[in-house]
N, C-alpha and C positions, 0 to 999 in steps of 0.2 A: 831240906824242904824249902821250896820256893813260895813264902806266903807274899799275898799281892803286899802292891807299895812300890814296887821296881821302875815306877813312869813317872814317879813324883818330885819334887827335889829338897830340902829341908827348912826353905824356908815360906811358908805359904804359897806351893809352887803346884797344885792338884794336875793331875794330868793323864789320863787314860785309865778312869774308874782309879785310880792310887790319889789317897789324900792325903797321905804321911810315908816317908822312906821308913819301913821299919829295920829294915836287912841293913841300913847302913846305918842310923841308932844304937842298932844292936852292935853294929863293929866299935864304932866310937864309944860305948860303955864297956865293951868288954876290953879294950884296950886301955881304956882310961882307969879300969879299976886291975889293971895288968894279972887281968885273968885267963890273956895268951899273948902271946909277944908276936904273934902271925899267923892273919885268917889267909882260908881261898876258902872265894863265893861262886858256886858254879851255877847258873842260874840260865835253865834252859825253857823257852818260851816262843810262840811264834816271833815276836817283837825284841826286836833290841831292848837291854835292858838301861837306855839313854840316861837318865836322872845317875842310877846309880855309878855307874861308870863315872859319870863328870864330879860326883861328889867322892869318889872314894882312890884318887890319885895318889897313892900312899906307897911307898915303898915294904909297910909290910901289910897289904893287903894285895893279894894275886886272886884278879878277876878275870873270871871267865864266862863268857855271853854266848851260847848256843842259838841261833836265830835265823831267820829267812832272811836272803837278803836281795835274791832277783838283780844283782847288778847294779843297784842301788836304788832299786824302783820299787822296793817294798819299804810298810812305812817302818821307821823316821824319815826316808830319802836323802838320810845324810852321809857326807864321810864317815863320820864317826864308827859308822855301820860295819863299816867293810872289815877285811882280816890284817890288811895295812895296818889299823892304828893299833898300836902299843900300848898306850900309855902315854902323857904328859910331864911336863917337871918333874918330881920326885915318884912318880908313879913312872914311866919311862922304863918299858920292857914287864911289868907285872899287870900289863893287860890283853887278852885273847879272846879274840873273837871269832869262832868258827862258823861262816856263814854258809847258807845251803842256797842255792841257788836251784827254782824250777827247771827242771825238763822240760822245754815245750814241744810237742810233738812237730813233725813236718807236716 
């Protein structure tokens, strides 16, 4: 279950109705208290799920962002958006982002 929080970042970062990451919180306690050694967060929304992605570059966290993305003209408008990006540093390949792109009619 996808509770809001997914726009925010963790440190006084409020952004799109989200005023706290809880989904990534909740990764960093349950690994801290090593009660799983590796999440996947599938986290389907019209919107990118921007915040979380950039905070959760971890090798044992496999995220995955279900999202509109219009070619990059839906919002965030960013790279990040598209199905290109992977992952970063130690996250690099444990990130997926499968975007849908409208149908415009002729």
């Amino acid at each position: 279950v996808r509770p809001p929080g997914h726009h925010s970042g963790l440190k006084s970062q409020p952004h799109g109705f989200s005023f706290f990451n809880n989904i990534a919180l909740a990764v960093y306690q349950t690994i801290a208290t090593k009660k799983a050694k590796k999440i996947a967060i599938v986290d389907w929304d019209v919107h990118m799920a921007k915040e979380t992605e950039n905070i959760l570059h971890r090798k044992d966290v496999l995220f995955i962002s279900l999202h509109r993305y219009d070619n990059g003209k839906f919002f965030p408008h960013i790279p990040e958006s598209s199905s290109k990006n992977i992952g970063v540093g130690e996250g690099m390949g444990y990130n997926v982002n499968v975007c849908w792109n409208l149908v415009e009619k002729p």
